[in-house]
C-alpha angles and dihedrals in degrees: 000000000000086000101047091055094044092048083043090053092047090056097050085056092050088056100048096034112109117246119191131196108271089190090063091036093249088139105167110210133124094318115025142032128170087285110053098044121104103278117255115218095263083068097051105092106140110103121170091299096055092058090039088064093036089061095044097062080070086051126035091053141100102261090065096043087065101040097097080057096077097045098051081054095065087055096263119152124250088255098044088051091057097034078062088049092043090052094034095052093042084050088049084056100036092043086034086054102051084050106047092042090093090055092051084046104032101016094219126134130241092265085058105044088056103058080069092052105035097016123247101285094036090050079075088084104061092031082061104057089047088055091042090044086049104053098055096027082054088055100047092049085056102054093035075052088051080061105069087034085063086052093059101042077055098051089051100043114022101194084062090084090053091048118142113259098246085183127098113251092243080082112085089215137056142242089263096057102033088049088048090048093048085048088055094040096048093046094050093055102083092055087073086073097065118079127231095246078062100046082102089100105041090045094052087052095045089046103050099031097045091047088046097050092042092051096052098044082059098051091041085060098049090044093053098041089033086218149046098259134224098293087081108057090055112148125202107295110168106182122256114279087019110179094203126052121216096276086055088051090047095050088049093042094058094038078048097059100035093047092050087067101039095111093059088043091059097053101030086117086070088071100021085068086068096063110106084212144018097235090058086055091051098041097044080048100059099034099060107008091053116019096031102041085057095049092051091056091053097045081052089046089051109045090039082060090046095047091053083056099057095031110032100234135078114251113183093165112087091214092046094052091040088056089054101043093059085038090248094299101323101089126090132315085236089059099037084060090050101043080047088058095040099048091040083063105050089044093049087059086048096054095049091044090051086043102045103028099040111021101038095041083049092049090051099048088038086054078061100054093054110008090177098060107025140065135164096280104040091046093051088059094054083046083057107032081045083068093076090048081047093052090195081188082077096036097050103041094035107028111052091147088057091055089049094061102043086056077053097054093099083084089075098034094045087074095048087059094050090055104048090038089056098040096051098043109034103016091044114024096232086304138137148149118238104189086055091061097059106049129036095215106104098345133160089212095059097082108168099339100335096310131109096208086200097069096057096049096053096039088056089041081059101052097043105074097055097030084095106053079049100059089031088056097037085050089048089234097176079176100054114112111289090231094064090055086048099044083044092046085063096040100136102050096034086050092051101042099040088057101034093057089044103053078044095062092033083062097046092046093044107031120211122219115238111034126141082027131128148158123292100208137040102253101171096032092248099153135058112229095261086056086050103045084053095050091035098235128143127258115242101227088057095061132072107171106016096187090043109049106017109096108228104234102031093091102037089060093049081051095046086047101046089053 
């Protein structure tokens, strides 16, 4: 019997157990799988327009319409506000860019590109915190999500707003909402199923529909209120007994935006591998994580004002104004239509980004933790199944401390990116080898037992000094030492520079063997002939035996030549 089950056993982890391709080297084992190889040009789809509608997830969206919210708040002008977002959003490119360049040269992903820098065992750690960050950011964009699904049930059908709650009063939500957040949930499911080479469709949609819907809800505003209305023309009010002036408030609100995308900023490698070209990443970047991500933040700025104007009151969340603007389901069957456009389309950016930025990350973090198991696909459906073990309906209306830290959590990734981005760039010269970072047997990336002690350290020497504005602010310690508000004010770029200095020195004090060193050959026929020409590698298909008849030092010094 013992035998059966085992044999039976056996059968059931063939069949889940991932095969690749050996013909195209997609070996699975410990370490790799397809999709954690380094891509091959038949993978590499994403031209400008991919990464335009991948920036624009982090755009066109609702947490950017309301950025300029939090900063008027303070007591921060209307053109101090969007001289913050101008600066933040050219820092998310520029930051988004140094990152991502391993995956345009070497077209490897973020769980990759950290085995080089913390060795393959230590690249746990910050592969860790992303599959941690995915699973409940993924939960609370799909509740947020269930939201504006509610919005719409209510548009179609008006006496949905005023439904029973069916839920104990243990819950902290009601019918409405969890039945909003189960219709979200249920209708983004099926967008797990498409792969990333193949993202081209949903983000035109997302694109078009969301910037149509944004700008005539905006119009709409300014032609019912004929005019902008009083919230723009706010001037600098710090409350009274500030302790911050406005260059405090500056300094926080840029840390602030940059931070709040951090996490897309650490593995953008993991979508950057797919460009078929470096200019389209760059392009894609600018366009719409920069240009666009500003103008959204102004067209929010501006019908919020409007809207003020007609209401009274100040609504800076979308589902909250589009309520209102159809009277929470009483007003006309002309407004409800076009509360139900407006909020579809909101909704529909939400989905993709959840999708995109949260499963499929997840799905990719989650293919390095068990290769032999996981791929993309199958790891994005454990992100978003996970969101009912997450249960965000506790999370958002009970802990609101725990949301605030984990908008704080920039303050440990901050120091990753500082590390990669210094390693890469100053200790390596833009160099790796590819075939060390999938085997243990003879690799540079092996380091004592799999860990670069170096990396940790200076990880940890980066956290430390603003860990304790962060408790202190989180705690809400007005008495708390002015010089850890100010420290924590700056996390981002204290965290990045101060790790990124020391793993510098710890390297130059304790060399490592290896660096500036890559393959010679293509082994996994990364490159087209035109990439391996420039890094003066090999083509696979020109080589037999590479140990055998590949002279040592022959591609290193066209390499050498060509930098």
């Amino acid at each position: 019997m013992a035998a059966g089950l085992r044999s039976r056993f056996e059968s059931v982890r063939d069949k889940i157990r991932l095969h690749g391709d050996e013909a195209r080297h997609e070996q699975t084992d410990q370490w790799s799988n397809r999709d954690l190889i380094p891509l091959p040009p038949s993978r590499r789809t994403w031209g400008w327009f991919h990464f335009f509608g991948y920036w624009t997830l982090s755009s066109l969206n609702i947490t950017n319409w309301q950025t300029p919210s939090s900063f008027l708040t303070e007591g921060l002008s209307v053109s101090q506000s969007m001289l913050i977002i101008i600066i933040g959003r050219f820092l998310i490119a520029a930051f988004a860019t140094l990152i991502a360049w391993c995956g345009l040269r070497w077209h490897i992903g973020f769980t990759i590109q950290n085995r080089f820098t913390w060795g393959l065992r230590a690249s746990y750690i910050p592969l860790l915190q992303r599959i941690l960050l995915n699973f409940i950011w993924n939960a609370i964009q799909c509740w947020n999500g269930g939201r504006l699904a509610a919005v719409c049930l209510t548009a179609i059908w008006p006496s949905y707003a005023k439904m029973r709650n069916f839920l104990p009063a243990s819950l902290p939500t009601t019918g409405d909402q969890f039945v909003g957040f189960i219709v979200f949930w249920a209708l983004s499911t099926p967008l797990l199923w498409i792969p990333p080479e193949k993202f081209k469709i949903p983000f035109l949609l997302t694109s078009i529909y969301s910037a149509l819907g944004m700008l005539s809800m905006m119009i709409w505003a300014l032609s019912t209120a004929k005019g902008v209305g009083p919230l723009m023309n706010t001037g600098v009010a710090l409350p009274e007994g500030s302790l911050w002036n406005a260059s405090w408030l500056l300094m926080a609100g840029i840390n602030q935006t940059v931070g709040g995308v951090t996490a897309g900023i650490t593995n953008g490698s993991d979508f950057s591998r797919y460009s078929r070209n470096r200019k389209a990443y760059v392009i894609g970047t600018i366009t719409s994580g920069w240009v666009t991500g500003v103008l959204v933040c102004f067209v929010g700025l501006v019908t919020t004002s409007a809207a003020q104007k007609i209401y009274g009151e100040v609504y800076w969340n979308p589902p909250d104004l589009l309520m209102k603007m159809m009277n929470n389901g009483e007003g006309s069957s002309a407004a409800r239509a076009g509360v139900f456009f407006l909020a579809f389309g909101f909704g529909l950016t939400s989905m993709f980004e959840n999708i995109c930025g949260n499963a499929v990350a997840g799905g990719i973090d989650l293919a390095g933790l068990w290769p032999h198991y996981i791929n993309i696909r199958r790891g994005a459906i454990i992100t978003f199944v996970a969101a009912w073990i997450v249960q965000p309906w506790q999370l958002v209306n009970r802990a609101a401390t725990f949301i605030q830290v984990l908008s704080s959590f920039s303050v440990f990734l901050s120091p990753i990116i500082g590390l990669m981005a210094v390693d890469f760039y100053l200790l390596r010269g833009l160099k790796i080898r590819l075939s060390h970072l999938y085997s243990t047997k003879n690799s540079s990336y092996w380091y004592w037992n799999g860990i670069n002690w170096r990396a940790p350290v200076a990880w940890i020497c980066g956290w430390i000094p603003t860990i304790g504005g962060l408790v202190a602010t989180v705690n809400q310690d007005a008495n708390a030492p002015r010089a850890l508000f100010k420290l924590y004010f700056m996390a981002f770029f204290v965290g990045f520079f101060t790790s990124a200095t020391i793993f510098f020195l710890l390297n130059k004090l304790f060399p490592i063997k290896g660096m500036g060193e890559y393959d010679e050959v293509d082994f996994y026929g990364t490159f087209t002939t035109k990439e391996a020409a420039k890094l003066g590698v090999i083509p696979v298909e020109f080589h037999t035996d590479a140990d055998d008849s590949i002279e040592p030092s022959l591609a290193q010094e066209t390499f050498d030549k060509k930098e």
